[in-house]
Every structure is written in structure tokens, then in C-alpha cells.
PAZAPA-4460 file (N, C-alpha, C; in steps of 0.05 Angstrom, whole numbers, plus 32768, in hexadecimal, padded with zeros to 4 digits):
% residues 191
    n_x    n_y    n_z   ca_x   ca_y   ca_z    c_x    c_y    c_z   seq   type   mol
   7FEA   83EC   7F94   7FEC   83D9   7F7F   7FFB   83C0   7F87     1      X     A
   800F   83C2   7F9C   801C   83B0   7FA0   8010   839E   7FB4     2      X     A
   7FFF   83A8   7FC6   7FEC   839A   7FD1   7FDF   837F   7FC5     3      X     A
   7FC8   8390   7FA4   7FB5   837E   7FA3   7FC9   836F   7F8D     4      X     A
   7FE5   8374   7F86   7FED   8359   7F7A   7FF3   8341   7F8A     5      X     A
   7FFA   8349   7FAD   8007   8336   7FB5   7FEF   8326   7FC5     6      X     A
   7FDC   8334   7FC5   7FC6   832C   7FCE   7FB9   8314   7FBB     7      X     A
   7FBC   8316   7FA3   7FB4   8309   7F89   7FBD   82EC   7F84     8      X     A
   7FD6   82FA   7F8C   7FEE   82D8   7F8C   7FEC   82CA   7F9F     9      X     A
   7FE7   82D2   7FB5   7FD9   82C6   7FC8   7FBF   82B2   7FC8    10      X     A
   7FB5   82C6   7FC0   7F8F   82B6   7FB6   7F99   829F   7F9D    11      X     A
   7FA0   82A1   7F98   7FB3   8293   7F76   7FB4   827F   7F86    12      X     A
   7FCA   827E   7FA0   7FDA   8264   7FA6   7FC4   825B   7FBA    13      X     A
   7FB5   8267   7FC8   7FA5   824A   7FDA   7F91   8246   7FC7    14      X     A
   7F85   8259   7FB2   7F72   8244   7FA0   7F84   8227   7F92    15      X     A
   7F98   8231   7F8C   7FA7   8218   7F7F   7FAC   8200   7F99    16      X     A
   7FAF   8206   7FAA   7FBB   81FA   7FC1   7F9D   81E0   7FC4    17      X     A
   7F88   81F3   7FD0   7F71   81E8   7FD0   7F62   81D7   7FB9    18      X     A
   7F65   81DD   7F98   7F61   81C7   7F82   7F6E   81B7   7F89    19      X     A
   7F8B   81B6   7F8B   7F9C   8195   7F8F   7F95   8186   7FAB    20      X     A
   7F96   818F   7FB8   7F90   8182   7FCE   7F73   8173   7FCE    21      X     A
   7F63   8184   7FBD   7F46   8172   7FC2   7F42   8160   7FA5    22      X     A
   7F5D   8161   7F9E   7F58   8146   7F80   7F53   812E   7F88    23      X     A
   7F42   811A   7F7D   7F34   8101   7F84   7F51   80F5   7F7B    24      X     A
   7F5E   80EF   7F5E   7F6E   80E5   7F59   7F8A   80EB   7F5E    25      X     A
   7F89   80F8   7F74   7FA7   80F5   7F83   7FAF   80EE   7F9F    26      X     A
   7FB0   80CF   7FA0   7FB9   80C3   7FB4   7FC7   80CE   7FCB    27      X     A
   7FDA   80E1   7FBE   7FF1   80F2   7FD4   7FE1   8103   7FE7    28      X     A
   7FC7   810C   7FE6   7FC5   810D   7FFB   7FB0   80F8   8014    29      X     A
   7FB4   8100   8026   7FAC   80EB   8043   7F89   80F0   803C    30      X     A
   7F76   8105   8036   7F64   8108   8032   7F55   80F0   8025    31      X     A
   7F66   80E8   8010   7F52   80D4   8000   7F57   80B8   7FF7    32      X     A
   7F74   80B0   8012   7F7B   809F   8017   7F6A   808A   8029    33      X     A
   7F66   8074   8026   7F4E   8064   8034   7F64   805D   804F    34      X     A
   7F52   8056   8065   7F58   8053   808B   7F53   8033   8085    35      X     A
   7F48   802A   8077   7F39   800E   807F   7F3B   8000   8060    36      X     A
   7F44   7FEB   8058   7F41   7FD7   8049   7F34   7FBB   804D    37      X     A
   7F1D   7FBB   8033   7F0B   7FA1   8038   7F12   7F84   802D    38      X     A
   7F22   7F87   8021   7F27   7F68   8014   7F49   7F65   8017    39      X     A
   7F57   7F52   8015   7F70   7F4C   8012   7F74   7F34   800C    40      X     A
   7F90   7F29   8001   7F99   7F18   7FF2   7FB6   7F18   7FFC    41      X     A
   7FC6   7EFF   7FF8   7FDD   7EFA   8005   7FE2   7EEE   7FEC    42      X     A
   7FFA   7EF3   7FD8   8009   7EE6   7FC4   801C   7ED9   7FCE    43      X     A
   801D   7EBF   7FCE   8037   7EB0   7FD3   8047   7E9F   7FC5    44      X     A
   805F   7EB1   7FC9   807A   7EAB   7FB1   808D   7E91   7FC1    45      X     A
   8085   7E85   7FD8   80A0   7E76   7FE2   80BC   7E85   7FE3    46      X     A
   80C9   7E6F   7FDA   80EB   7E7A   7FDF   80EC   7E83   7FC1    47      X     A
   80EC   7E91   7FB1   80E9   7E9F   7F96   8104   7EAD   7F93    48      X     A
   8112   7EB0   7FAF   812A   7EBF   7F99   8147   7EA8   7FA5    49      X     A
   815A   7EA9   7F9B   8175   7E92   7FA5   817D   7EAB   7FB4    50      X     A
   8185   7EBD   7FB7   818B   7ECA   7FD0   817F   7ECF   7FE8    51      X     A
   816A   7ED1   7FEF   815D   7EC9   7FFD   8151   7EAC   8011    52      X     A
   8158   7EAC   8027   8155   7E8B   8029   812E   7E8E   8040    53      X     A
   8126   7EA1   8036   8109   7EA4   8041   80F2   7E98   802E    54      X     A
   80D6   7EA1   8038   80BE   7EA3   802A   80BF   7EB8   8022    55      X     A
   80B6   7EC2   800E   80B0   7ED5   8005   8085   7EDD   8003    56      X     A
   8079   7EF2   800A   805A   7EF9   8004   8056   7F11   7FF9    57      X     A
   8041   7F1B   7FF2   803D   7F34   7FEB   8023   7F35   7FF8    58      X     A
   8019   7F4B   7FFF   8007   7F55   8001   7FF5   7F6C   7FEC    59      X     A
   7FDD   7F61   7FE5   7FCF   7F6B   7FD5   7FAA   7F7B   7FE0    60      X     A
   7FB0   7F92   7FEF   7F95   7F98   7FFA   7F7D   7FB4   7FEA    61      X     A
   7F65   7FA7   7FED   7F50   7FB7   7FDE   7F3C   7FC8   7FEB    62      X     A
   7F35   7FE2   7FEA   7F33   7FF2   7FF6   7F0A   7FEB   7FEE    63      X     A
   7EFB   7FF0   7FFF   7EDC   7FF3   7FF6   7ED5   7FFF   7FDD    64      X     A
   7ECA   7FEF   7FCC   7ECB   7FFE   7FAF   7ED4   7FF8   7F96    65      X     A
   7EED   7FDC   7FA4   7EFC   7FD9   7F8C   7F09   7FB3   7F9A    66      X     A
   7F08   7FA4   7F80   7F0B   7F8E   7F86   7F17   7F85   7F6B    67      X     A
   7F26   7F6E   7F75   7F39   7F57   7F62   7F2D   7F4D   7F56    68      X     A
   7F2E   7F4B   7F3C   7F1C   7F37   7F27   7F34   7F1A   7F20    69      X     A
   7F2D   7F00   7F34   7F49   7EF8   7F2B   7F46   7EE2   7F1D    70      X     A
   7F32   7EE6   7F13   7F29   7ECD   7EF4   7F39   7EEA   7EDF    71      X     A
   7F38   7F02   7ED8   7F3B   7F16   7EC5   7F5C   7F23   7ED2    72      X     A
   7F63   7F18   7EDD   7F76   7F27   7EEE   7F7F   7F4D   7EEA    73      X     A
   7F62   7F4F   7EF0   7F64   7F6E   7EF7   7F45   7F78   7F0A    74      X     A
   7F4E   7F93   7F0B   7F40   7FA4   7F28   7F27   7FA9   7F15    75      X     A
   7F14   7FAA   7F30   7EFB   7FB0   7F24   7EEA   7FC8   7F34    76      X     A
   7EE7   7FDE   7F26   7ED6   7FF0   7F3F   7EE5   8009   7F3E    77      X     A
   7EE0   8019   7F58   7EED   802E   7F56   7EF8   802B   7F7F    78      X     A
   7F19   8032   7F87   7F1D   802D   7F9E   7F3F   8031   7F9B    79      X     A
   7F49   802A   7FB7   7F61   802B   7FB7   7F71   800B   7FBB    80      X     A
   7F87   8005   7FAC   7F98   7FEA   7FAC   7FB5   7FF8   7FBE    81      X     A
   7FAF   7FE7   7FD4   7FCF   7FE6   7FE9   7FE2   7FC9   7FE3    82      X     A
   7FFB   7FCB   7FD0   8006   7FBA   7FCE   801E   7FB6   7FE0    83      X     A
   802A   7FA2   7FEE   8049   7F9E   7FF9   8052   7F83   7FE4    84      X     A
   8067   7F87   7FE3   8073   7F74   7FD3   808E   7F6D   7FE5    85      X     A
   809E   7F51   7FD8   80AE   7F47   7FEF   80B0   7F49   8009    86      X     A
   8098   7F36   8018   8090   7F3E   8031   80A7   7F21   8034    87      X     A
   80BB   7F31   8048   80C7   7F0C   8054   80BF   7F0D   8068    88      X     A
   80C1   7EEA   806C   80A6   7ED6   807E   80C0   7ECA   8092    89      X     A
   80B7   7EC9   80AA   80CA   7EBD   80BC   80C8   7E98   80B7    90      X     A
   80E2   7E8F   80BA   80E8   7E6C   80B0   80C9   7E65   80C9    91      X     A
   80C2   7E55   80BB   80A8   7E3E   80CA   80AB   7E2B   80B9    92      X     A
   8094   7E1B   80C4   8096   7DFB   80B7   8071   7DF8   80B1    93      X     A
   8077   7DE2   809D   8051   7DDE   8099   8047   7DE8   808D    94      X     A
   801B   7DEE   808E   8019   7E00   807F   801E   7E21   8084    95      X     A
   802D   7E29   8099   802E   7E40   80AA   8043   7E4B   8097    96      X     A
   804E   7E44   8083   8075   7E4D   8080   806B   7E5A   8063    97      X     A
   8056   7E58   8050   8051   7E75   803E   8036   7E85   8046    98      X     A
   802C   7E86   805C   801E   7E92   8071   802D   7EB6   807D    99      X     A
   8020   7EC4   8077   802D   7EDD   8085   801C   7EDA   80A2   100      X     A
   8040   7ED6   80AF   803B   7ED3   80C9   803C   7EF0   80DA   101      X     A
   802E   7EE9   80EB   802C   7F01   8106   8046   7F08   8111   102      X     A
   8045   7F2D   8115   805D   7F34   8123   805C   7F4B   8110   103      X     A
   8073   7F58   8110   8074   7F79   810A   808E   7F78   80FD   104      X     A
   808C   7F7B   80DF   8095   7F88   80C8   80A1   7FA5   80CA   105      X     A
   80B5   7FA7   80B9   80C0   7FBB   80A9   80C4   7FC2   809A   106      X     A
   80CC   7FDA   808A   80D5   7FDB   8074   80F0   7FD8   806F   107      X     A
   8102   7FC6   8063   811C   7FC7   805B   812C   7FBB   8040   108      X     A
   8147   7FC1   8041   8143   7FAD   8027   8159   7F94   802D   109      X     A
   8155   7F8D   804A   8168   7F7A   8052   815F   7F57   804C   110      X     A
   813E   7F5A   8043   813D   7F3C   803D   813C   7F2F   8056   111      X     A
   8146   7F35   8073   813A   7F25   8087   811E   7F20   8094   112      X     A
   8120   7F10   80A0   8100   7F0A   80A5   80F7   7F26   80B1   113      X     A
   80D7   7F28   80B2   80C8   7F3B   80BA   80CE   7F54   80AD   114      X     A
   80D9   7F51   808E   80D7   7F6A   8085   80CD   7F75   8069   115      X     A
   80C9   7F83   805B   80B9   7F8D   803C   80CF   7FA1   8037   116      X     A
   80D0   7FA2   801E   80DB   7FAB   800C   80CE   7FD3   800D   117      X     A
   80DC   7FE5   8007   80D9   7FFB   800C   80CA   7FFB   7FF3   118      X     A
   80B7   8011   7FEE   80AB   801A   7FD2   80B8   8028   7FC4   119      X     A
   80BF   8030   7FA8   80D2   8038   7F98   80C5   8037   7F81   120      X     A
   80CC   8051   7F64   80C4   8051   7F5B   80E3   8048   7F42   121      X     A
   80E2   8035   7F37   80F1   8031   7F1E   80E5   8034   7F08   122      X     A
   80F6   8040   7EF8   80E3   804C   7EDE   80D1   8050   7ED4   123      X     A
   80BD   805A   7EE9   80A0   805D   7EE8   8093   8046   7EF0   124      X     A
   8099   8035   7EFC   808D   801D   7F05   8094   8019   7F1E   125      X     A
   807B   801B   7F35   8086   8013   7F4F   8086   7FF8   7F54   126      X     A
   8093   7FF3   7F70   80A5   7FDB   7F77   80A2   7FE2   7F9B   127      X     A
   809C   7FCC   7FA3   809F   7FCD   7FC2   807B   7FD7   7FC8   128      X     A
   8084   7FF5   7FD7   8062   7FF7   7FDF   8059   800E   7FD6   129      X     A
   8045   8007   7FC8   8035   801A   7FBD   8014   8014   7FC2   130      X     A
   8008   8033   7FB9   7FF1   802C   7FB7   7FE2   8040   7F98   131      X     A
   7FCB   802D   7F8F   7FC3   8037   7F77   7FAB   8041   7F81   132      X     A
   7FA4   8050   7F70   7F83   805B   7F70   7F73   8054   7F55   133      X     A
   7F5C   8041   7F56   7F55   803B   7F43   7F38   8046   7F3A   134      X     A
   7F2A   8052   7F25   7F19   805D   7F1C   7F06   804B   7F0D   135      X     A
   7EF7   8039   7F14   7EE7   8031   7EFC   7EFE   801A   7EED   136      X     A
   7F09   8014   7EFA   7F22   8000   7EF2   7F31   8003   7EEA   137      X     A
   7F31   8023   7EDE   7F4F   802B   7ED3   7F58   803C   7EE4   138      X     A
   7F75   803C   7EE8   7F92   8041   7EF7   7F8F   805F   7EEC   139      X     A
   7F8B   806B   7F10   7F92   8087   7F0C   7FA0   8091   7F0C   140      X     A
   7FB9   808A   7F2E   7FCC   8097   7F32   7FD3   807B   7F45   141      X     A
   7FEE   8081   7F50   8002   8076   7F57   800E   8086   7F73   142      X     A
   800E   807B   7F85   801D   808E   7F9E   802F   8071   7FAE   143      X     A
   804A   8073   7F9F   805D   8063   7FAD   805E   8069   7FD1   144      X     A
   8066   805C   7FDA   806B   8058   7FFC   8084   8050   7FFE   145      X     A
   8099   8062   800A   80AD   8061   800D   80B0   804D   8023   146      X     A
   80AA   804A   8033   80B2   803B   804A   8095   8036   805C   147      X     A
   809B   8027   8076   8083   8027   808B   808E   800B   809F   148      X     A
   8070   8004   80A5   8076   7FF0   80BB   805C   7FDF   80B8   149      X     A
   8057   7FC7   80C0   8042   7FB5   80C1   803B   7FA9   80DC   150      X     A
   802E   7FA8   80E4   8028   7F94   80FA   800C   7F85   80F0   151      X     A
   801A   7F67   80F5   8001   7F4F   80F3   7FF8   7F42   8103   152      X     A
   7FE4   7F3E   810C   7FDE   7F32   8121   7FC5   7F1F   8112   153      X     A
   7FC1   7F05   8126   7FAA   7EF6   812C   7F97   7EFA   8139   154      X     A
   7F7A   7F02   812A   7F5D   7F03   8146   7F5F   7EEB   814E   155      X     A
   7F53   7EF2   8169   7F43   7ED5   8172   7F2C   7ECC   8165   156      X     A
   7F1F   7ED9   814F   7F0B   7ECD   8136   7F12   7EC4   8121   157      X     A
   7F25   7EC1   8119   7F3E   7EB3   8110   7F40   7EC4   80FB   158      X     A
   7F35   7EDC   80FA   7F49   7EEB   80E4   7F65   7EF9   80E8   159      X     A
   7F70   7F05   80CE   7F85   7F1A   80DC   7F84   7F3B   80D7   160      X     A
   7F8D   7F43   80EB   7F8A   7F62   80F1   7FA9   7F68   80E5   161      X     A
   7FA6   7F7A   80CF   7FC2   7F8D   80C5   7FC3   7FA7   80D1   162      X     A
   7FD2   7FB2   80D9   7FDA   7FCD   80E1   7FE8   7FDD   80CF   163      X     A
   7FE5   7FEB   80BA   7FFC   7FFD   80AC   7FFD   8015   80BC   164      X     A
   801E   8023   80B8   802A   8037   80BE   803F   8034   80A2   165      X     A
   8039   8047   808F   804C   804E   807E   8049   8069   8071   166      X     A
   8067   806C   8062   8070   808C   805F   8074   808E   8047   167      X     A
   8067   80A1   803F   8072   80B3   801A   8074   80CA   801F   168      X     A
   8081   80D8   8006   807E   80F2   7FFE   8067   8106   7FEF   169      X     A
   8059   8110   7FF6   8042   811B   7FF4   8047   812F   7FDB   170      X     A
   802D   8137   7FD5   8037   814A   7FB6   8040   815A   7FB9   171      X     A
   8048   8166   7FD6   8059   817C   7FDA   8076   817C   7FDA   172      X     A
   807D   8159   7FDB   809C   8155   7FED   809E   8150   8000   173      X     A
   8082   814C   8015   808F   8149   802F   8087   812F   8030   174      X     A
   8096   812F   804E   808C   810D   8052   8075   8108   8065   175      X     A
   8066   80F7   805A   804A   80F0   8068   804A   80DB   8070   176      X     A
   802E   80CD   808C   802F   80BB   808A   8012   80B2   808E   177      X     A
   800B   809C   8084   7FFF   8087   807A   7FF0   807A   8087   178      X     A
   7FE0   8074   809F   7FD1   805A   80AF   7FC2   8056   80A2   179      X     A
   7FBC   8035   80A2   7FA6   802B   8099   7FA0   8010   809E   180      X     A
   7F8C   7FFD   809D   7F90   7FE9   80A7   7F81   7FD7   809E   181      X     A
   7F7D   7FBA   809B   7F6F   7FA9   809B   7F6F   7F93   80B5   182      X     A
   7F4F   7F89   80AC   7F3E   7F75   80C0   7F2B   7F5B   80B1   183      X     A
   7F33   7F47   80B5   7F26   7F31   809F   7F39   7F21   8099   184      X     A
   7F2C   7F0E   8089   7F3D   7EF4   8084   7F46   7EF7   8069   185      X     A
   7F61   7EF1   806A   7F74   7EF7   8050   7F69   7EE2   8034   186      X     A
   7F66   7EEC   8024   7F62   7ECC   800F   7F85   7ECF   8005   187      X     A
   7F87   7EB9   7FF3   7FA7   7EA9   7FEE   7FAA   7EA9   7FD7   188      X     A
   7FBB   7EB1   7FD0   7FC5   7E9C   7FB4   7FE0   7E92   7FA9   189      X     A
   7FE7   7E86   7F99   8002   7E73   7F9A   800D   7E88   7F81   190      X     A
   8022   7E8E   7F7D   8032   7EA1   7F6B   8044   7E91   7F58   191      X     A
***
């Protein structure tokens, strides 16, 4: 008898194991997280805070499936949204200085150049880096990004190549991590 109970609880936990893991609407895991983003957008805030003596950008990227309506200012489709917020911009001059320039980012919360703000969740509202999963335009779930790294670079076709490497906590607790990337020319907008 003690067999086919523990045998039972067993079958119990990888059927349960196996439903969560293959949920469409849970970002936490790497399965149904997108490798590749098609569209992107660069928000630029200037010098926006008096402590700070940088540029400030965000990054705003859209996964195949799902795009910015920015006459309606909302998502349209079904896909994944990769946000960074307080990207600081190294001092330049011209039109280059609210431009996210090339070179390799971090996550911190020191405000010096080449770095983004960690993802965090304050009172149910994330901040820093997150990413949403969107259904048909409505907001499914939410999977903050604790931390990571960026590298930007210039093609020689004059677009730019993003590199992500970033880390969360998965629905288990552990920590995971994240690649993903974009290729294409950024569109702009003034904040």
C-alpha cells in the first residue's frame, strides 16, 4: 500500500510539474520566451533627472506578433514586450548625445554611464527590466528581470545589433537566464 501511494504522489508531481511548465502565459519559463525581436523603439528622456548629470533612454522591444500602436498608445497582437528603462548614455555632443550609443551595458543602480537600472517589482508594478506577454492586446503576465548585460553595436548596414544576457527568478525560485537579441534599425521618440 505504501508503494502505490508514493508512487501516486509522484505521478501527482510531474503531471503538475509538466502543466506549468508548458503554460503559454507564463513568461518564467525560457520555453516561451522569444530568441529574436522584430521591431524596437528608443524613448528619449535627455537629462530628466537633477541628480544625474547624463542622457537618460529606454528601450522598448517587440517580439513577432505584437506591435506598438503609437497613434492609440497601446500593443496590438499577441507577442512578447522587452522593456529597459534608465538606460545612461555616455556624455557626447550633437545629434549622437540622446542616441544609445555602442559599447556594453550593465545592470546597476549607480546612474553612471553604460548602465540600466535593475528590474524590480514595487507594488505590483515593475520598474527597470521587465518583460510582458501580450494576448490579443491584453496583458497576461509580467516576468520582471532582475539584472543582465547589453551589448550594442553598429552594422556596417547601418543598423544596430543588441545582444541581451539577463537574469530572473523562474517559477521555481531559481535563477535563470535570458538571451535574446535584436537586429534592425531602431525608430525614436522624444519623451
Amino acid at each position: 500500500m505504501k508503494f502505490h501511494t508514493s508512487f501516486f504522489r509522484l505521478a501527482y508531481i510531474l503531471i503538475a510539474l509538466f502543466a506549468v511548465s508548458c503554460s503559454r502565459s507564463n513568461p518564467g519559463t525560457y520555453r516561451g520566451m522569444p530568441k529574436e525581436y522584430t521591431s524596437a523603439w528608443e524613448e528619449r528622456y535627455g537629462r530628466c533627472y537633477d541628480s544625474v548629470p547624463h542622457c537618460i533612454v529606454a528601450l522598448d522591444l517587440y517580439s513577432e506578433g505584437l506591435e506598438l500602436d503609437t497613434a492609440k498608445k497601446q500593443m496590438n497582437g499577441t507577442g512578447y514586450n522587452l522593456y529597459l528603462s534608465d538606460i545612461v548614455l555616455p556624455d557626447r555632443t550633437g545629434n549622437d548625445s540622446l542616441r544609445l550609443a555602442p559599447g556594453d551595458y550593465h545592470s546597476e543602480l549607480t546612474a553612471q554611464p553604460y548602465t540600466f537600472i535593475p528590474g524590480r517589482d514595487y507594488e505590483g508594478k515593475p520598474h527597470g527590466i521587465y518583460l510582458l506577454f501580450v494576448e490579443e492586446g491584453k496583458l497576461q503576465s509580467i516576468q520582471v528581470l532582475d539584472s543582465g548585460y547589453l551589448a550594442v553595436r553598429d552594422t556596417t548596414n547601418g543598423l544596430t545589433d543588441l545582444q541581451f544576457t539577463l537574469y530572473y527568478k523562474n517559477a521555481y525560485g531559481y535563477r535563470a537566464t535570458y538571451r535574446t537579441h535584436f537586429q534592425g534599425a531602431i525608430q525614436w521618440q522624444n519623451k
